[in-house]
Residue frames as qw, qx, qy, qz and C-alpha x, y, z in Angstrom:
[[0.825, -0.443, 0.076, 0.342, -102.48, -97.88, 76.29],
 [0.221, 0.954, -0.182, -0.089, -99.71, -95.62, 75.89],
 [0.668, 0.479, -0.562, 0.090, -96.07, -96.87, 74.65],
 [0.281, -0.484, 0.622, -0.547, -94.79, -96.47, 78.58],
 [0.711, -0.166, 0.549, -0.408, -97.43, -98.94, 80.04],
 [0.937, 0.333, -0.110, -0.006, -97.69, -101.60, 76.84],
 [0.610, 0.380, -0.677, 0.158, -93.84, -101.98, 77.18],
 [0.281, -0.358, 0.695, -0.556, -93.87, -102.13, 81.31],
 [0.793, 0.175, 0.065, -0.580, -97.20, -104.41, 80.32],
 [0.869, 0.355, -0.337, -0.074, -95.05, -106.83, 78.18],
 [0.381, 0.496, -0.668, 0.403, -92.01, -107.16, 80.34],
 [0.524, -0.404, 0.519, -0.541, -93.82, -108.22, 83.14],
 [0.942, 0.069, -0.195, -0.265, -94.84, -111.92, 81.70],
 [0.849, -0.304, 0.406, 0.147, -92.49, -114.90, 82.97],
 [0.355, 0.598, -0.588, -0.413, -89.86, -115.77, 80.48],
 [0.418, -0.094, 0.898, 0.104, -90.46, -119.95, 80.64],
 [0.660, 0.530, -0.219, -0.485, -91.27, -119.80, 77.09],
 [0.366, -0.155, 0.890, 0.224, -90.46, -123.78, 75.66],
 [0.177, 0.011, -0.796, -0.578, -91.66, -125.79, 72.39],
 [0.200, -0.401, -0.893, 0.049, -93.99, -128.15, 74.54],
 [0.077, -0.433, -0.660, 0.609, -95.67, -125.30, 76.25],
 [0.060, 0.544, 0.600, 0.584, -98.26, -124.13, 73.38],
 [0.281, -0.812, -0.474, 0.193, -99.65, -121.14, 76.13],
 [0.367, -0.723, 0.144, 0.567, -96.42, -119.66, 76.20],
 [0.472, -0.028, 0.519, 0.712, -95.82, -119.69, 73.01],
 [0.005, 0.755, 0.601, 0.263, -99.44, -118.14, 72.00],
 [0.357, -0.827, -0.247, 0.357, -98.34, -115.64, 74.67],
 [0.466, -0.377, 0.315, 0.736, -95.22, -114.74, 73.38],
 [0.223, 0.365, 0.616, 0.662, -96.49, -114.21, 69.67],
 [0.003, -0.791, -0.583, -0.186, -99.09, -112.36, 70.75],
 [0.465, -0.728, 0.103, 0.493, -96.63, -110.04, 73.15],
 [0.404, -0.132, 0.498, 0.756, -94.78, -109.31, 69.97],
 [0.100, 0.554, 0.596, 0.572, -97.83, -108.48, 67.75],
 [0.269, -0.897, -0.350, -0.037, -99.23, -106.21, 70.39],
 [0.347, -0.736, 0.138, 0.564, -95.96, -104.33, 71.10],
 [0.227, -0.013, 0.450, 0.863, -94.87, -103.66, 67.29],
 [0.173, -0.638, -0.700, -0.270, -98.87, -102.73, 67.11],
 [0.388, -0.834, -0.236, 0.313, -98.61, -100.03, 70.24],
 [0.491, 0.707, -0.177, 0.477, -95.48, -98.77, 68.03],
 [0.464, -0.766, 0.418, -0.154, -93.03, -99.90, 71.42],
 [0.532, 0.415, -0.705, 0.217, -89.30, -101.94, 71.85],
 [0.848, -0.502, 0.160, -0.064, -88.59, -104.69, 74.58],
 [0.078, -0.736, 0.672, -0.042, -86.15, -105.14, 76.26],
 [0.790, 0.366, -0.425, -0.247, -84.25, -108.23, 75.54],
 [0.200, 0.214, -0.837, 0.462, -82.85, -109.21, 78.81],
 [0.356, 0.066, 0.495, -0.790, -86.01, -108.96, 80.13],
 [0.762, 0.369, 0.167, -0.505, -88.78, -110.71, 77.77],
 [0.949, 0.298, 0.067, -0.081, -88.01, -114.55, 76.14],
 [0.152, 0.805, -0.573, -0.030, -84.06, -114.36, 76.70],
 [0.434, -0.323, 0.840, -0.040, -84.03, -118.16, 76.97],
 [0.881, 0.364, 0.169, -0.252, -85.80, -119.81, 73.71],
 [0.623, -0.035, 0.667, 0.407, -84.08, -122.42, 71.70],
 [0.051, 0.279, -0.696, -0.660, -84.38, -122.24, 67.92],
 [0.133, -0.403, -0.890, -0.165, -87.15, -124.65, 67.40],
 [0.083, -0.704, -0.484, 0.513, -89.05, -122.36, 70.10],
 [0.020, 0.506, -0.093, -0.857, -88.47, -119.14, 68.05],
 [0.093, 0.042, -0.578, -0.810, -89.56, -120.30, 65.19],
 [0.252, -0.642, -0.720, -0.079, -93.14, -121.78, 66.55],
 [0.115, -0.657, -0.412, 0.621, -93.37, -118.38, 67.92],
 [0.064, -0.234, 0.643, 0.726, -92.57, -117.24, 64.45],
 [0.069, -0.377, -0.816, -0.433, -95.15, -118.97, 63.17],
 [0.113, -0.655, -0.692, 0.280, -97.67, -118.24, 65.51],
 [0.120, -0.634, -0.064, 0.762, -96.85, -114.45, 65.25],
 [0.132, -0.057, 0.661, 0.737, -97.34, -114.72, 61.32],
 [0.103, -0.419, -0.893, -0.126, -100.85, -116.24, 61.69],
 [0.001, -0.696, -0.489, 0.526, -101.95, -113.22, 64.28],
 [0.069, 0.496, 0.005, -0.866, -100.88, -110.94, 61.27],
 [0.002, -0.056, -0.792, -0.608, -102.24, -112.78, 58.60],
 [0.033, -0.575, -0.813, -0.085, -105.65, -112.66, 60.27],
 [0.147, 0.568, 0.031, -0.810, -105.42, -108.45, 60.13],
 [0.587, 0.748, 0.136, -0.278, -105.86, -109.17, 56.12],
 [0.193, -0.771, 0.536, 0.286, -102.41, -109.75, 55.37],
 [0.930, 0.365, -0.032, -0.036, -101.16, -112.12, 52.65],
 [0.723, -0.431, 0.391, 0.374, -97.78, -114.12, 52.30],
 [0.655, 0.733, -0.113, -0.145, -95.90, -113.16, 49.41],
 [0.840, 0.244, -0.355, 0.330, -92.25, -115.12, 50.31],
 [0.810, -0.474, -0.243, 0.248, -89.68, -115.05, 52.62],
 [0.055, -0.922, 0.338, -0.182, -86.24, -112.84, 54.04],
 [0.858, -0.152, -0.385, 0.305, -83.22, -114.23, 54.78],
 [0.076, -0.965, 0.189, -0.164, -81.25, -112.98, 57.30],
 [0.494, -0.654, 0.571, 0.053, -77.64, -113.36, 58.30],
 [0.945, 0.271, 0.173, 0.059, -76.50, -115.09, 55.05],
 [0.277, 0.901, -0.153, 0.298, -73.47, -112.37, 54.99],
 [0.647, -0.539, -0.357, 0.405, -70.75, -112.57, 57.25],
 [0.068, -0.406, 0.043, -0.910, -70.78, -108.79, 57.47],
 [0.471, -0.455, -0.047, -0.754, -74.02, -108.94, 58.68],
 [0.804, -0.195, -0.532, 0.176, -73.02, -112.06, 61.19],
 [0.523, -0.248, -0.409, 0.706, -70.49, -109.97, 62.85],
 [0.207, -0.318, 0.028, -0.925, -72.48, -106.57, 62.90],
 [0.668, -0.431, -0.194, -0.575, -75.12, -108.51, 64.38],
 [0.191, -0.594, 0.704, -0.338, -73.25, -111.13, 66.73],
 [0.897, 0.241, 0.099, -0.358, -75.22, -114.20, 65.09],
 [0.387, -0.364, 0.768, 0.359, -73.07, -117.28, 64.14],
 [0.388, 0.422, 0.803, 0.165, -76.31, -119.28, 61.57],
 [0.251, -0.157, -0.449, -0.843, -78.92, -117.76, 58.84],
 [0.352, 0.453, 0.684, -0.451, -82.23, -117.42, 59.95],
 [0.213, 0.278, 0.548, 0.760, -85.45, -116.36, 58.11],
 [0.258, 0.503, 0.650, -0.508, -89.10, -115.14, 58.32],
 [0.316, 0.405, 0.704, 0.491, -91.47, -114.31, 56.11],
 [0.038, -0.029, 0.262, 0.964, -92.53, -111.41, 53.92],
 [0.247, 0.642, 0.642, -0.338, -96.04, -110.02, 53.84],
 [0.382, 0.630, 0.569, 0.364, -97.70, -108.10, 51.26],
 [0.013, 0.947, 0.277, 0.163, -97.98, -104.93, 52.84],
 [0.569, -0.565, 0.340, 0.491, -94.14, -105.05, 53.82],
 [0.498, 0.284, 0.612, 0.545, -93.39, -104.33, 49.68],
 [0.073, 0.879, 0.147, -0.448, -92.77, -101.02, 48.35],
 [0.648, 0.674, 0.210, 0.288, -91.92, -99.52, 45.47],
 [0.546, -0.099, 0.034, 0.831, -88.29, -97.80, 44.80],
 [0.057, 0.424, 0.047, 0.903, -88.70, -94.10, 45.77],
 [0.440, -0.621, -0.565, -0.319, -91.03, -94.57, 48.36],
 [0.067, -0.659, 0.318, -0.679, -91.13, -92.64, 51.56],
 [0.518, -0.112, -0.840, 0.116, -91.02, -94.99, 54.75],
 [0.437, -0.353, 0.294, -0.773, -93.52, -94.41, 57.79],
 [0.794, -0.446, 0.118, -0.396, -94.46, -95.97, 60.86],
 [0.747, 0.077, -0.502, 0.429, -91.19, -98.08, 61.83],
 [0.735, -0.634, -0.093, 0.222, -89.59, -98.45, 65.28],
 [0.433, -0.724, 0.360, 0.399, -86.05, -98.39, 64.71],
 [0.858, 0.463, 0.203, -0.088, -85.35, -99.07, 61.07],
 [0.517, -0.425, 0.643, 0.371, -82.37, -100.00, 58.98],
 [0.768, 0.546, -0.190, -0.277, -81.62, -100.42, 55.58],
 [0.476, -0.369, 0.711, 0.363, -79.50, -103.18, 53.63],
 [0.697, 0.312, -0.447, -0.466, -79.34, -103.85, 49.40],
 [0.563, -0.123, 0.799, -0.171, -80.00, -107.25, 48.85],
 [0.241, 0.105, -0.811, -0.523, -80.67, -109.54, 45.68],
 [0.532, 0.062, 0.491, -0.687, -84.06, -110.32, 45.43],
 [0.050, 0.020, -0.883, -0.466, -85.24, -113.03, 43.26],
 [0.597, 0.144, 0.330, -0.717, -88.59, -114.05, 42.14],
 [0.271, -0.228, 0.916, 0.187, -89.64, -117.53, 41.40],
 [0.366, 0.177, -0.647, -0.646, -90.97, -119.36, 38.22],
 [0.768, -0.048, -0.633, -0.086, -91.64, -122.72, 39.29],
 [0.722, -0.654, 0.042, -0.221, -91.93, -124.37, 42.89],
 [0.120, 0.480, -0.862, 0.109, -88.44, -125.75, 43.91],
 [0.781, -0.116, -0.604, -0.107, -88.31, -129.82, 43.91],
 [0.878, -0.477, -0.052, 0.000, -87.93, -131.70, 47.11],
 [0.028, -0.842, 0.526, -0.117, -84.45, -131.07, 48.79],
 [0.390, -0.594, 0.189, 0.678, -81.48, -131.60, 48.26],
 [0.416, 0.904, 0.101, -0.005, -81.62, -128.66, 45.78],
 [0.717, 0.050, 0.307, 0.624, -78.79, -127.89, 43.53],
 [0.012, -0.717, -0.115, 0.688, -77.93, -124.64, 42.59],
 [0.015, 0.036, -0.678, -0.734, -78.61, -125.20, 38.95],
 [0.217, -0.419, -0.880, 0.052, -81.80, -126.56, 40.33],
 [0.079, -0.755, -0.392, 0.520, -82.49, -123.21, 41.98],
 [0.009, -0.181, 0.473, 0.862, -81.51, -121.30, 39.09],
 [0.105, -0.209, -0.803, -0.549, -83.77, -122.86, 37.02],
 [0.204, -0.588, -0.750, 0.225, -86.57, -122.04, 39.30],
 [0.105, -0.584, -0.167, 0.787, -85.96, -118.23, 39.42],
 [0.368, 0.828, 0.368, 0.207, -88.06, -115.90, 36.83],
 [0.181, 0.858, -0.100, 0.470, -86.56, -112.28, 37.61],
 [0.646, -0.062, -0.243, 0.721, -83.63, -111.11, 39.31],
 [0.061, -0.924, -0.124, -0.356, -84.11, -107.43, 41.23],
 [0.374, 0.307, -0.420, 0.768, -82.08, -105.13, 42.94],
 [0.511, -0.678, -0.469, -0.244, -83.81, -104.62, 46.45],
 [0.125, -0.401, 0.473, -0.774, -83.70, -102.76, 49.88],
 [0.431, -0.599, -0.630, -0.241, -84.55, -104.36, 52.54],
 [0.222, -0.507, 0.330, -0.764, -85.73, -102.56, 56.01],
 [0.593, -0.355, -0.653, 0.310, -85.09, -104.28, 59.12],
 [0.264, -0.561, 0.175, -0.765, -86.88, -103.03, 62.22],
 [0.494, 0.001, -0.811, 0.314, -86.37, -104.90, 65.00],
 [0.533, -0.766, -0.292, -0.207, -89.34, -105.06, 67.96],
 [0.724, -0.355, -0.261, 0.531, -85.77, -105.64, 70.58],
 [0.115, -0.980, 0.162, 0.014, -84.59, -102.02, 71.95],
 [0.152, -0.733, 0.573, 0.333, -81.32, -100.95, 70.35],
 [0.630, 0.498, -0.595, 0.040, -80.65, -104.35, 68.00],
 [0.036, -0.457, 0.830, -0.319, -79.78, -106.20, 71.37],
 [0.913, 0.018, 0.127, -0.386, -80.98, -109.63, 71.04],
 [0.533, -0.241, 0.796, 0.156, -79.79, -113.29, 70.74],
 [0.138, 0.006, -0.824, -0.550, -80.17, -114.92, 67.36],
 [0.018, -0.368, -0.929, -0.033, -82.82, -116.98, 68.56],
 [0.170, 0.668, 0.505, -0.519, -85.57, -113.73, 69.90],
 [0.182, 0.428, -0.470, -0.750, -84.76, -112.29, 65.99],
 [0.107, -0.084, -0.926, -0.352, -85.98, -115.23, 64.85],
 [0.120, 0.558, 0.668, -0.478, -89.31, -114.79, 66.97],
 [0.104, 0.686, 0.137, -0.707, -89.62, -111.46, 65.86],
 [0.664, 0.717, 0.176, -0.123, -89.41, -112.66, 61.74],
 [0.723, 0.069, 0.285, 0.626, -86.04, -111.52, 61.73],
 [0.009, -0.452, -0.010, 0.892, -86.50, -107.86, 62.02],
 [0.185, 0.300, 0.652, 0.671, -88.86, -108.35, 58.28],
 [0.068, 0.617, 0.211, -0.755, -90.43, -105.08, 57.90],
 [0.555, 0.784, 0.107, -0.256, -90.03, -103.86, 54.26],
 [0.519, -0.041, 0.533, 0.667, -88.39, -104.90, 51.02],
 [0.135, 0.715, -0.198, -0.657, -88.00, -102.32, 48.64],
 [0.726, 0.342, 0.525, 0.282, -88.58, -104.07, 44.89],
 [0.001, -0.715, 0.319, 0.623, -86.32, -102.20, 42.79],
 [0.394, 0.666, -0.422, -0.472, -85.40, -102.85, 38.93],
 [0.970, 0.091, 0.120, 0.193, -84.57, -106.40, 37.22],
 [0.534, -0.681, 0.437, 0.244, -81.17, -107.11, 36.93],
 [0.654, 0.611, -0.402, -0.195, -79.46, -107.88, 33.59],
 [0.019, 0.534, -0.844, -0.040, -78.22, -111.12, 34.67],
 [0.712, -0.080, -0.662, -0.221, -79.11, -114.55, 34.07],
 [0.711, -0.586, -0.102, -0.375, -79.56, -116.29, 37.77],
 [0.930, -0.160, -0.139, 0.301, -76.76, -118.14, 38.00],
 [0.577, 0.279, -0.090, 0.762, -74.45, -115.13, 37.48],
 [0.296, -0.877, -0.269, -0.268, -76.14, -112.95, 40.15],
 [0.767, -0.528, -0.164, 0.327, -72.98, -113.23, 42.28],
 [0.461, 0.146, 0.198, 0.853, -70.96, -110.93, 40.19],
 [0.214, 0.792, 0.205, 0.534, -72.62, -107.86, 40.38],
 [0.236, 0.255, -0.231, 0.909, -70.90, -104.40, 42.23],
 [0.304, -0.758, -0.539, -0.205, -73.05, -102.84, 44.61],
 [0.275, 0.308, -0.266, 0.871, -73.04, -99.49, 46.18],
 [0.463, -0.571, -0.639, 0.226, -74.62, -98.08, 49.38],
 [0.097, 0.318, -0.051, 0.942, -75.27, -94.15, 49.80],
 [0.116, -0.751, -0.589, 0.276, -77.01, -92.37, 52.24],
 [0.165, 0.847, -0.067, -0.501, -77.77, -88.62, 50.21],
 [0.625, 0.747, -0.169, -0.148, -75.07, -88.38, 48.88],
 [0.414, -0.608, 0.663, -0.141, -72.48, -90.08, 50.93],
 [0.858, 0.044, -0.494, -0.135, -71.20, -94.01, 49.76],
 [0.480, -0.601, 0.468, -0.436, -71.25, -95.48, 52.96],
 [0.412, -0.253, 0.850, 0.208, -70.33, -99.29, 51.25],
 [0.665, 0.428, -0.524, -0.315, -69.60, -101.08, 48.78],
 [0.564, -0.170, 0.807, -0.046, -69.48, -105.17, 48.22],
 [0.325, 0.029, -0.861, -0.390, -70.30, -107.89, 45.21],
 [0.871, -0.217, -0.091, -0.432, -73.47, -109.99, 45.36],
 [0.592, 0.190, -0.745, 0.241, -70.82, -112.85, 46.11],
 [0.193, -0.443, 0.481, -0.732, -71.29, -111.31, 49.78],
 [0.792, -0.155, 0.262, -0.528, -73.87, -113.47, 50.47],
 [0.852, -0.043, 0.512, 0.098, -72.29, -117.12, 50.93],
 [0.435, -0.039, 0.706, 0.557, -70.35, -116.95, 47.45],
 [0.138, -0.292, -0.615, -0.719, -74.02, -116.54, 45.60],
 [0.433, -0.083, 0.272, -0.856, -77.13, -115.38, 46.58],
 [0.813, -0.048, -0.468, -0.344, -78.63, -118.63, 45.05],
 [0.434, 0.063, -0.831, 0.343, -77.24, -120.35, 47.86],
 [0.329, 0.156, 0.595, -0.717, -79.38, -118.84, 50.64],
 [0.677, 0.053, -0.301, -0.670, -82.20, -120.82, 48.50],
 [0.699, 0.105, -0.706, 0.029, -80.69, -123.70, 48.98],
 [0.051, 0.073, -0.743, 0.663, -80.10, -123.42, 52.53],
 [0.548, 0.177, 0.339, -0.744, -84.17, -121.89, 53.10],
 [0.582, 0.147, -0.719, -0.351, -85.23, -124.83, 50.34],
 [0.442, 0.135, -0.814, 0.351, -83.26, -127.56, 52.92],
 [0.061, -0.197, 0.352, -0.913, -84.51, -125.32, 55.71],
 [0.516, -0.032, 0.405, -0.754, -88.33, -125.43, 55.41],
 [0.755, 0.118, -0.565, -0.312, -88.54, -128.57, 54.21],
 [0.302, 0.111, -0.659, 0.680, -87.48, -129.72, 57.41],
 [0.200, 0.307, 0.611, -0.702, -90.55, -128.40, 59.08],
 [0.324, 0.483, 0.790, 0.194, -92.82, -129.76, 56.10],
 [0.171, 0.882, 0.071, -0.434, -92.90, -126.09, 54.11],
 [0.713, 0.099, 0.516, 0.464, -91.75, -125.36, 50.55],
 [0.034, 0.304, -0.299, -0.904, -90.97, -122.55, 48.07],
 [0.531, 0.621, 0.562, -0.130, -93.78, -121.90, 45.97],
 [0.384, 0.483, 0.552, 0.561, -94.04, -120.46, 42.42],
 [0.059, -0.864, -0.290, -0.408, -94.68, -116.45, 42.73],
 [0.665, -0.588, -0.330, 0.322, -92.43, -116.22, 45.69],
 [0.215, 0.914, -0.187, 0.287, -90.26, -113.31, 46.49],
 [0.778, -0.512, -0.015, 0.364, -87.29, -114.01, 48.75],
 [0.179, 0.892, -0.368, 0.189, -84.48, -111.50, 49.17],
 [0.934, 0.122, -0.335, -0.030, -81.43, -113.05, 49.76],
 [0.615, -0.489, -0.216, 0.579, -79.46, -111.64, 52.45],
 [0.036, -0.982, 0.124, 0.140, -77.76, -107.84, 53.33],
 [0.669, 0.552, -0.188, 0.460, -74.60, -107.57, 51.08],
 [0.286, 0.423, -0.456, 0.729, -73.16, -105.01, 53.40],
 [0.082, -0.295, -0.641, 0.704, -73.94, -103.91, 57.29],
 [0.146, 0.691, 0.495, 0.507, -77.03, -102.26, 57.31],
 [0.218, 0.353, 0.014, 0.910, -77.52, -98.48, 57.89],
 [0.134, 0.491, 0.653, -0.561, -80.36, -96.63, 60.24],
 [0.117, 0.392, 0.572, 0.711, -82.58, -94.88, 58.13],
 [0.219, -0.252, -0.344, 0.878, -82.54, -91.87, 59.61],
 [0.294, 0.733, 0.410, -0.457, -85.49, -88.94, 59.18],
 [0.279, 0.863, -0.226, -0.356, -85.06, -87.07, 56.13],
 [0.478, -0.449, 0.682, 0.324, -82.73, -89.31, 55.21],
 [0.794, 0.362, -0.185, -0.452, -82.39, -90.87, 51.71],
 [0.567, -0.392, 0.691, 0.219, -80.86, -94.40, 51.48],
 [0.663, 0.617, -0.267, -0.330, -79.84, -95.78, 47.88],
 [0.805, -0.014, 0.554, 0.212, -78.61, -99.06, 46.40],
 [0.593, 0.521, -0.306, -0.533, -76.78, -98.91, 43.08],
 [0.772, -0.087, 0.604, 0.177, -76.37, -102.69, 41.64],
 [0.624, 0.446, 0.471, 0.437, -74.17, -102.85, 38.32],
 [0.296, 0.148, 0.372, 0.867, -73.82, -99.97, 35.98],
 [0.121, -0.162, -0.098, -0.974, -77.29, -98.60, 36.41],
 [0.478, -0.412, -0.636, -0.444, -79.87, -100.08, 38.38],
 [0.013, -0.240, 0.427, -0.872, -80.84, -98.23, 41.39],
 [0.483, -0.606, -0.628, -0.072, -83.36, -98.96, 44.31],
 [0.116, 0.374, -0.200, 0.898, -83.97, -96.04, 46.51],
 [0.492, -0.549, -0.631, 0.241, -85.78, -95.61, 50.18],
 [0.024, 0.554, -0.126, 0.823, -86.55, -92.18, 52.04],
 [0.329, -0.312, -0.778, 0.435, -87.72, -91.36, 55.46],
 [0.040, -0.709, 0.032, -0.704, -89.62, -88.24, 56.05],
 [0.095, -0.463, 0.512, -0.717, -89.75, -86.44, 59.70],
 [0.479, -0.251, 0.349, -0.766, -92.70, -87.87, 60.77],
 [0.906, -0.208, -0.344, -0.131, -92.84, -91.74, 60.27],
 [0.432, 0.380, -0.735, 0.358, -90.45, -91.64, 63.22],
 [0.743, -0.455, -0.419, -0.255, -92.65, -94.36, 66.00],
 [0.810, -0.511, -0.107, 0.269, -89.81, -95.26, 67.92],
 [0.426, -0.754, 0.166, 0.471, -86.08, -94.07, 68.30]]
């Protein structure tokens, strides 16, 4: 099936996608896995432009499960929209999340291939020590839970043509989670992640700057929130997780040839390339 007919293919289904209606939802998840799979974008007026919240995320789920049974493995979670930069670049009022696979982790310098429409943002990335306790979590509480502190890209690639979507079909889709870039530890203790400088260059070009503060005040806060969050739908942080904690600034396309770069602090750099040919979609 060629991109043409798989998106004409997907945009034909109904759109009476609800919680209660476990078909549609199977449908929907699967419509997503088979159109980022065909390496094609739906349109978003046209395919699930009525789901609640609750709904997106059981499609979420469901859409995790189809990729987890390619071989895939969970390794922790994205947040998205914990910025309000990245609220009003995106037209989103809440945080969402979705979760991070194994094969969505790259190493700083790598060259990116096979994305749709990709994006970059830096983003504090934390890895955890210990499971967080039963909510309500304190942000000493999450501190104390975090092993290493990293400086991270992540790459959002949204299945929706152009970025035009409602909060709620982002959520479906994971939240655009594609790839996090695991860049350097951070010379800061956990609690004082909120202070560091961060720059944003494509080549050679700084295209922004912002503080970890960007995210809610502290980046430890979007723990608390995703802590609060999936507890709430009987899920918990685990011990080994990664979670990145939101885009500091707007994020960028990440253009062929392009290089994007992060510096955080004084000297710790995370770095992303594109070459010509991992361009799938636009």
């Amino acid at each position: 099936m060629d991109r043409r007919t798989a998106r004409a293919t997907a945009e034909r289904h109904d759109d009476s996608v609800t919680h209660s209606n476990e078909s549609a939802l199977d449908a929907l998840a699967s419509r997503l896995h088979q159109a980022r799979s065909a390496g094609t974008v739906l349109d978003a007026s046209r395919t699930a432009s009525a789901l609640s919240m609750d709904t997106a995320y059981a499609v979420q789920q469901r859409l995790t499960v189809l990729r987890l049974a390619e071989g895939r493995c969970h390794v922790g979670y994205k947040l998205g929209y914990t910025s309000a930069v990245m609220r009003r670049q995106m037209g989103v009022t809440a945080p969402n999340y979705g979760p991070l696979l194994d094969d969505m982790v790259l190493r700083s310098g790598a060259t990116a291939t096979g994305f749709l429409q990709p994006r970059v943002e830096p983003e504090v990335g934390v890895v955890l020590d210990r499971d967080l306790p039963e909510p309500p979590v304190l942000l000493s509480e999450a501190a104390d839970a975090v092993r290493t502190v990293h400086a991270c890209l992540e790459i959002v690639d949204s299945i929706w043509d152009g970025y035009r979507f409602s909060a709620e079909q982002n959520t479906a889709d994971g939240s655009s989670a594609a790839g996090v870039v695991l860049g350097p530890r951070l010379d800061v203790s956990p609690m004082d992640c909120h202070r560091v400088p961060v720059e944003l260059r494509e080549d050679a070009t700084t295209v922004a700057t912002a503080t970890s503060a960007a995210v809610g005040g502290h980046p430890l806060r979007s723990i608390v929130w995703l802590a609060r969050t999936l507890a709430a739908r009987g899920e918990q942080l685990r011990r080994g997780e990664l979670i990145i904690t939101g885009g500091l600034t707007a994020a960028v396309p990440l253009r062929p040839e392009a290089v994007i770069s992060a510096r955080f602090g004084a000297d710790a750099e995370v770095t992303i390339r594109r070459s010509d040919t991992s361009q799938n979609g636009s």
